[in-house]
C-alpha positions as CSV (number, residue, x, y, z in Angstrom):
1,X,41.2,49.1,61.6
2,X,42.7,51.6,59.3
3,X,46.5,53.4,59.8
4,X,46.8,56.8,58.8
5,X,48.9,59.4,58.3
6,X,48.0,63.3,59.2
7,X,49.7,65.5,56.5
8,X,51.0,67.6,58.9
9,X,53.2,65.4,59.2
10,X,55.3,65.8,56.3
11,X,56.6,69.2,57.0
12,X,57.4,68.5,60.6
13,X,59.4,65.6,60.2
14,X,61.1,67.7,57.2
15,X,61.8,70.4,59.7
16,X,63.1,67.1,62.0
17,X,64.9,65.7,59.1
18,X,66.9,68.5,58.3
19,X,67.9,69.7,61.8
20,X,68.5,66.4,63.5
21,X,69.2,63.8,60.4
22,X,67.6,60.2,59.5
23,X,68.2,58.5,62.6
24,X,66.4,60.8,64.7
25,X,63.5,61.1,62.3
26,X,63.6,57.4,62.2
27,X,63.5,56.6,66.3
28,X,60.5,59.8,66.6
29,X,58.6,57.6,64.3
30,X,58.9,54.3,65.4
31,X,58.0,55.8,69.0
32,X,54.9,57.2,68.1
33,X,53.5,54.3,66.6
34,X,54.7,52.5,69.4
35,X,52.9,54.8,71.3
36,X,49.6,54.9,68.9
37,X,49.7,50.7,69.6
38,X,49.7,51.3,73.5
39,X,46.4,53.6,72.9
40,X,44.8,50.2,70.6
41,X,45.9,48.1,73.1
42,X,44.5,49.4,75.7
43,X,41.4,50.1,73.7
44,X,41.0,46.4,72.4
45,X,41.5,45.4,75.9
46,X,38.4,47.6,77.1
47,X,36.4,46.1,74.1
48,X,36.4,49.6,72.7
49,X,36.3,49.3,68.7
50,X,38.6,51.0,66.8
51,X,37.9,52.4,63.3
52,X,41.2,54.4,61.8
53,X,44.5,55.2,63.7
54,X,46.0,59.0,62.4
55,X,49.4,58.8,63.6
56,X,50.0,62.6,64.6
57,X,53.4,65.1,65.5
58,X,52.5,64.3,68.9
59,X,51.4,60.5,69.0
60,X,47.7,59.4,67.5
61,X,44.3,59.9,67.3
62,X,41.4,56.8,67.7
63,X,38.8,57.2,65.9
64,X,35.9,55.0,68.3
65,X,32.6,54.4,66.6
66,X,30.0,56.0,69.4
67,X,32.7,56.7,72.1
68,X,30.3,58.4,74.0
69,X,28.5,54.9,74.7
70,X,31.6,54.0,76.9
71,X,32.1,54.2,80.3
72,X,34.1,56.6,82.1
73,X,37.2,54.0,83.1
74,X,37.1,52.9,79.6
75,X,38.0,56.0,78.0
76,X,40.8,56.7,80.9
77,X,42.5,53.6,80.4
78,X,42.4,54.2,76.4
79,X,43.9,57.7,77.1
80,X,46.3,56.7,79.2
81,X,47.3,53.5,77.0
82,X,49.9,55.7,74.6
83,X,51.7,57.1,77.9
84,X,52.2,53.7,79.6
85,X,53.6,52.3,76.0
86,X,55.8,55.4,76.0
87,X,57.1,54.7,79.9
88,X,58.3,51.0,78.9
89,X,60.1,52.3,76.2
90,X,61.7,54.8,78.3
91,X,62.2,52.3,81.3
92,X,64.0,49.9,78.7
93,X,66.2,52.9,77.5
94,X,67.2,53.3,80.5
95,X,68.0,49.8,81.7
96,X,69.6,48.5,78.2
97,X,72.0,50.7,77.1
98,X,72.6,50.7,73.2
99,X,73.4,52.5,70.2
100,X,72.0,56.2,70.2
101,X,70.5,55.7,73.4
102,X,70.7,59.1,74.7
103,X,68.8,60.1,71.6
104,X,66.1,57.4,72.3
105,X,65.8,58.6,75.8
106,X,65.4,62.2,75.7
107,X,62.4,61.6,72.9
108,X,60.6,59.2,75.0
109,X,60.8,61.8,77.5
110,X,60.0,64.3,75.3
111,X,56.4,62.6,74.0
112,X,55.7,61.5,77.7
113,X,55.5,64.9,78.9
114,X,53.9,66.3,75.8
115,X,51.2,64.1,76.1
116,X,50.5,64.1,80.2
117,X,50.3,68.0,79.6
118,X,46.2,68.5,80.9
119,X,45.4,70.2,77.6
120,X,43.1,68.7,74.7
121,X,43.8,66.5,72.1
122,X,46.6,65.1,74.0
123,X,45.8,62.4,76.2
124,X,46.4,64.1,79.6
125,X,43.4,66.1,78.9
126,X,41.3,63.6,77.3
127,X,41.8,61.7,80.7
128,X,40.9,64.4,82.8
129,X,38.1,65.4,80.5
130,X,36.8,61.8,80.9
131,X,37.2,61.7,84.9
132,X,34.9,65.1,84.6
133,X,32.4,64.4,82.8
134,X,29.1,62.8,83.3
135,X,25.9,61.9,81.9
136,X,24.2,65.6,83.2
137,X,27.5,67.9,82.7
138,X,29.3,65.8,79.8
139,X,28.7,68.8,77.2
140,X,29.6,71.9,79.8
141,X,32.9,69.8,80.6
142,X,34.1,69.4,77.2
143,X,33.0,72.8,76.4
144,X,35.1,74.2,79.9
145,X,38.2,71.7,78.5
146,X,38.3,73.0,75.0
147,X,37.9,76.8,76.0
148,X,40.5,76.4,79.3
149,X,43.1,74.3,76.3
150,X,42.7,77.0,73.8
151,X,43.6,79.7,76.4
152,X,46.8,77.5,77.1
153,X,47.9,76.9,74.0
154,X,47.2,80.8,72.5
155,X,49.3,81.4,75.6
156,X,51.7,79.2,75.0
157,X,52.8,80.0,71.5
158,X,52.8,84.5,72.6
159,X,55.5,83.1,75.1
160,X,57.5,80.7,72.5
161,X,57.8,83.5,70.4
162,X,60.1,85.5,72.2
163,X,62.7,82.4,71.7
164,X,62.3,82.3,67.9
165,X,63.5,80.5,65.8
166,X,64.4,78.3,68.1
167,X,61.2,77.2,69.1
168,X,59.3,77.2,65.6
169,X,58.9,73.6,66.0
170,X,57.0,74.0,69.6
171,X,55.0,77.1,68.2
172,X,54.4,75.1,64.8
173,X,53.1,71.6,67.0
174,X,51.3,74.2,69.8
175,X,49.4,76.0,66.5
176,X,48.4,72.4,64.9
177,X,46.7,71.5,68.7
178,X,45.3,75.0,69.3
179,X,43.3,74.5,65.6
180,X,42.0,71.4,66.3
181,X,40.5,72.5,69.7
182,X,39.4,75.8,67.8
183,X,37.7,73.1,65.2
184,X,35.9,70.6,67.9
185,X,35.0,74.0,69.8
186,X,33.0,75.0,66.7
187,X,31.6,71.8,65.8
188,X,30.8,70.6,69.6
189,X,26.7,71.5,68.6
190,X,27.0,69.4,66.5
191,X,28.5,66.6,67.4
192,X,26.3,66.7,70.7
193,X,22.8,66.7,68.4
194,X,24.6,63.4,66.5
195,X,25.4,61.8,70.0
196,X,21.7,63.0,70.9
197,X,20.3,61.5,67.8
198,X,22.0,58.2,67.9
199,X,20.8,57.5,71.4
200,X,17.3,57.9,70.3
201,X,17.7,55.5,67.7
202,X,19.6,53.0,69.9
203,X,16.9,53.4,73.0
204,X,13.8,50.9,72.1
């Protein structure tokens, strides 16, 4: 398995460095990969393989050789694997008290939430998605999921906007998700003529 960075990445933890200092920027990262290692864990432990690990603003993306193949509690428990990470860490912040704990505290809550919000990439829709679909509706689901999260997040950043600049960093995050879904919404043919294709040449 392979450890990645997105490049996005680089100019929002510059915007994070500059407004909130090294030791912030330095807990934000060590919390997403914890997170990101919650997601493989749980991933491993549902023999799911995993090819390459993009640490993203917002936690991670797997990248699972024929996903599709797997069953429905399979890819809950892998979406739900970087939240439960996340709650231990915030449980232990807020059992052991230590050295910028209030800091560590409000970030754990902070990528919790993000990432239980029922909206695709993050893993509260990707659980959702998954508890959805099924073998006849699979396509119409993810198709419904990417439309209903673009609608959110197009939302989403019209209302951030009247707080600018305060918010640039939550309209700059919310415009990196609301891409992606825009990308996998154009490109959901195809990847369902792949899936299509590589079950024809697994079925004897």
């Amino acid at each position: 398995m392979r450890l990645r960075l997105h490049p996005i990445l680089v100019p929002f933890f510059l915007l994070i460095f500059i407004s909130g200092g090294f030791a912030f920027y330095a807990l934000i990262f060590m919390s997403l990969l914890i997170h990101e290692a919650g997601h493989i864990i749980a991933a491993r432990a549902t023999n799911m393989k995993v090819r390459t690990c993009t640490i993203m603003p917002y936690g991670g993306e797997l990248q699972i050789p024929s996903r599709y193949l797997y069953g429905k509690k399979q890819k809950v428990l892998v979406a739900l694997g970087g939240p439960i990470a996340t709650a231990i860490l915030l449980g232990i912040g807020l059992i052991i008290p230590f050295p910028s704990n209030d800091q560590f505290i409000r970030i754990q809550m902070a990528i919790l939430f993000l990432n239980l919000l029922p909206i695709l990439p993050l893993d509260g829709g990707q659980a959702l998605s998954a508890l959805f679909e099924n073998d006849a509706n699979k396509y119409k689901v993810r198709s419904a999921f990417l439309i209903y999260s673009i609608s959110i997040l197009s939302a989403s950043i019209l209302l951030l906007m009247i707080g600018w600049p305060k918010t640039v960093l939550i309209i700059a995050l919310a415009l990196f998700l609301l891409i992606q879904n825009i990308s996998a919404f154009k490109y959901r043919k195809y990847e369902r003529a792949y899936e299509m294709l590589k079950r024809k040449q697994l079925t004897p």
